[in-house]
ZALUMVO-501592 format. One record per atom (N, C-alpha, C): residue in one letter; z, x, y. Coordinates in steps of 0.02 Angstrom, whole numbers, plus 50000, padded with zeros to 5 digits. Each point is the difference from the previous one (the first is absolute). Layout:
AZXY/...
REM end
This chain:
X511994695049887/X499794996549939/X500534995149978/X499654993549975/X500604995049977/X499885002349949/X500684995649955/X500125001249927/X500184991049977/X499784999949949/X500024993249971/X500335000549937/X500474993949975/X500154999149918/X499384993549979/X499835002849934/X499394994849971/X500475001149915/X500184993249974/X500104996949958/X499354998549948/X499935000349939/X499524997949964/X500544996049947/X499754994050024/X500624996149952/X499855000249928/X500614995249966/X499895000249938/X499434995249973/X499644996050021/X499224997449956/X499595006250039/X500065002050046/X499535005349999/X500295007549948/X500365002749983/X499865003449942/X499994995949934/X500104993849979/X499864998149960/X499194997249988/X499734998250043/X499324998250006/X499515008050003/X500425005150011/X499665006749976/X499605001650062/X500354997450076/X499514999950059/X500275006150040/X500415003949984/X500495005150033/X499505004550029/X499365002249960/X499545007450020/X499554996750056/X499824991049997/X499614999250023/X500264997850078/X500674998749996/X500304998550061/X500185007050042/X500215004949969/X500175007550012/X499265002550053/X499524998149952/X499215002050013/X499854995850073/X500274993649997/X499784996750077/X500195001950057/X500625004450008/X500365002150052/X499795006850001/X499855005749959/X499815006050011/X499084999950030/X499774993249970/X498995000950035/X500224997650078/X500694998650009/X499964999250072/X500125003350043/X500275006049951/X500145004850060/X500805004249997/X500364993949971/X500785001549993/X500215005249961/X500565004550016/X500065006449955/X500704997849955/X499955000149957/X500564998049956/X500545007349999/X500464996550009/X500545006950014/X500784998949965/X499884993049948/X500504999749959/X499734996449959/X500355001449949/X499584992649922/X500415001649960/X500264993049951/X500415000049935/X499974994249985/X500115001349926/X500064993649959/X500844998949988/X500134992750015/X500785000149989/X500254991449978/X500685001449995/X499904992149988/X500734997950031/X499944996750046/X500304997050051/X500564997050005/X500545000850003/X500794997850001/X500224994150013/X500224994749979/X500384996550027/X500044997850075/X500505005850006/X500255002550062/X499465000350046/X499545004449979/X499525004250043/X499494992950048/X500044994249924/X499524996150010/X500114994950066/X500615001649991/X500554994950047/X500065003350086/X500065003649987/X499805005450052/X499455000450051/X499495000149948/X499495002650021/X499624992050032/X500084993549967/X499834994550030/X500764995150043/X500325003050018/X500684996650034/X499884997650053/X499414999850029/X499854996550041/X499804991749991/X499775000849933/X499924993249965/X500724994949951/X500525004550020/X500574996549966/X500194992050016/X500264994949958/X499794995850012/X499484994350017/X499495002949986/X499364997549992/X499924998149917/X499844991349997/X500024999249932/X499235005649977/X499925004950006/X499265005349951/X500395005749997/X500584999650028/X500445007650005/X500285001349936/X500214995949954/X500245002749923/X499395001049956/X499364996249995/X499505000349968/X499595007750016/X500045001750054/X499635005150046/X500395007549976/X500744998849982/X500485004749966/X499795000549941/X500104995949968/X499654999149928/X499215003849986/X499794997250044/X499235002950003/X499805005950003/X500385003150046/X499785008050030/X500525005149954/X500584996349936/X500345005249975/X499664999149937/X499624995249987/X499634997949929/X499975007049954/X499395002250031/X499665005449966/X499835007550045/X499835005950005/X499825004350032/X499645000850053/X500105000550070/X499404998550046/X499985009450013/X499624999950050/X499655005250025/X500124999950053/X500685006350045/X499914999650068/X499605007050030/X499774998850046/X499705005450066/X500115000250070/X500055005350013/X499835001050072/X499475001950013/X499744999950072/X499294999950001/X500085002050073/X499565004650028/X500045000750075/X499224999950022/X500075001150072/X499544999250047/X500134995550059/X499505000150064/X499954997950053/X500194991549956/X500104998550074/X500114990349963/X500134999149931/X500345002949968/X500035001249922/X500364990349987/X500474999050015/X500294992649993/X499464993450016/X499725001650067/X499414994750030/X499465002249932/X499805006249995/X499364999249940/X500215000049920/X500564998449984/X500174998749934/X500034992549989/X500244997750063/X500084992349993/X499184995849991/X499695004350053/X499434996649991/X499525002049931/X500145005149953/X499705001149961/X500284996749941/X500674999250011/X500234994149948/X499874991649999/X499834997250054/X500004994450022/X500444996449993/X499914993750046/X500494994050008/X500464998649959/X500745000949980/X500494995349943/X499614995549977/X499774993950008/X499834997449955/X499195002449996/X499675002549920/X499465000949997/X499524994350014/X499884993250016/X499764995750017/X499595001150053/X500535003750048/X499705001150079/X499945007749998/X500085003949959/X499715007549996/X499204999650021/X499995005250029/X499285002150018/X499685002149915/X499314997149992/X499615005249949/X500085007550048/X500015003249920/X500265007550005/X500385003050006/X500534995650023/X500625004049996/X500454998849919/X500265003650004/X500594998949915/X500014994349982/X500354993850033/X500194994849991/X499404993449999/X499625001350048/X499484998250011/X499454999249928/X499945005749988/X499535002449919/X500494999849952/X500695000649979/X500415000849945/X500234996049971/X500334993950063/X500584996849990/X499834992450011/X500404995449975/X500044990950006/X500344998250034/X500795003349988/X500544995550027/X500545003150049/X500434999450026/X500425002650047/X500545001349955/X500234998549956/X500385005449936/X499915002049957/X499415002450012/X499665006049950/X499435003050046/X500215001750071/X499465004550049/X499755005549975/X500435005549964/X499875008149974/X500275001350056/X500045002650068/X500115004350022/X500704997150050/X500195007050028/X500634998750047/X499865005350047/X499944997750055/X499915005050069/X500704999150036/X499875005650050/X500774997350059/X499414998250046/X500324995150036/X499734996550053/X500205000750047/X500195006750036/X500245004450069/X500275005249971/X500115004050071/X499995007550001/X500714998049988/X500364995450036/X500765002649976/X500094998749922/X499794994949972/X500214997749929/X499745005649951/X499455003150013/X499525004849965/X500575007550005/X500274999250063/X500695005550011/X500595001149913/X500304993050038/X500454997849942/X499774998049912/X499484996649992/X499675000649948/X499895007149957/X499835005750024/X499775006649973/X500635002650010/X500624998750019/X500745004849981/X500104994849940/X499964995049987/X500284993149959/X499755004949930/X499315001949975/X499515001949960/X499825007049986/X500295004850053/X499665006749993/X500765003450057/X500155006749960/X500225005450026/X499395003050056/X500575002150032/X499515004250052/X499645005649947/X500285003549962/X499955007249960/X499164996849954/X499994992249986/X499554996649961/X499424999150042/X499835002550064/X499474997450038/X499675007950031/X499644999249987/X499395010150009/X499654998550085/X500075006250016/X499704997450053/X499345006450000/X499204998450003/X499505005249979/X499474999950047/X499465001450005/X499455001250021/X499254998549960/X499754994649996/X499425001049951/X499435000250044/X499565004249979/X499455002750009/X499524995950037/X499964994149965/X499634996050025/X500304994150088/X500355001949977/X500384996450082/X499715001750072/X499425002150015/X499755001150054/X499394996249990/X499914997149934/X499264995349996/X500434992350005/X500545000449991/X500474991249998/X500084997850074/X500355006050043/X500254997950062/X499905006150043/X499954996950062/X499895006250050/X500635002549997/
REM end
């Protein structure tokens, strides 16, 4: 089973979209195996996008994601990274598919709502960045033989 970090940024809990974004990834199947509300460091923010340093959107993007409270998760299952991305759609919502998050939610490419990792390794490093090991359950639900063979 993969494991994914999913971000619910800050216009998505301010736009009050947190249950309905939570809700898009569990009708798909994904088992949520970490969740908190928190509000994001400096540091953490710097961190967590340092791949974008020096990029003139890299201080605004800091600014952005320490604003206000987001919502992180982990989320597992088969292809868990490949089917989060696609259920979030494209960075810019323009070229989002209808139906996915971004697609139905969102206008602009800095204000998407959501944050996926976009590989198994980043989705690695992402969920130590956000979550203790001791913070992530590992369970059995009932219904998991009607999701996946």
């Amino acid at each position: 089973m993969e494991r994914t970090l999913l971000l619910a940024k800050p216009d998505a809990v301010q736009r009050g979209l947190v249950g309905e974004i939570i809700s898009r990834f569990e009708r798909r199947g994904l088992q949520i195996v970490g969740l908190k509300l928190l509000a994001i460091s400096t540091q953490l923010a710097k961190e967590h996008y340092r791949e974008h340093v020096g990029k003139p959107f890299f201080k605004p993007l800091v600014e952005y994601i320490t604003a206000t409270p987001v919502v992180a998760m982990v989320v597992e299952g088969p292809n868990a990274v490949e089917l989060c991305r696609a259920t979030i759609g494209a960075t810019n919502p323009v070229a989002a598919t209808p139906g996915s998050i971004r697609g139905d939610l969102s206008m602009q490419v800095g204000r998407n709502l959501v944050h996926g990792s976009d590989s198994v390794k980043s989705a690695k490093r992402e969920v130590k960045l956000f979550f203790k090991t001791s913070e992530l359950l590992t369970y059995k639900r009932a219904t998991q033989r009607w999701i996946t063979e």
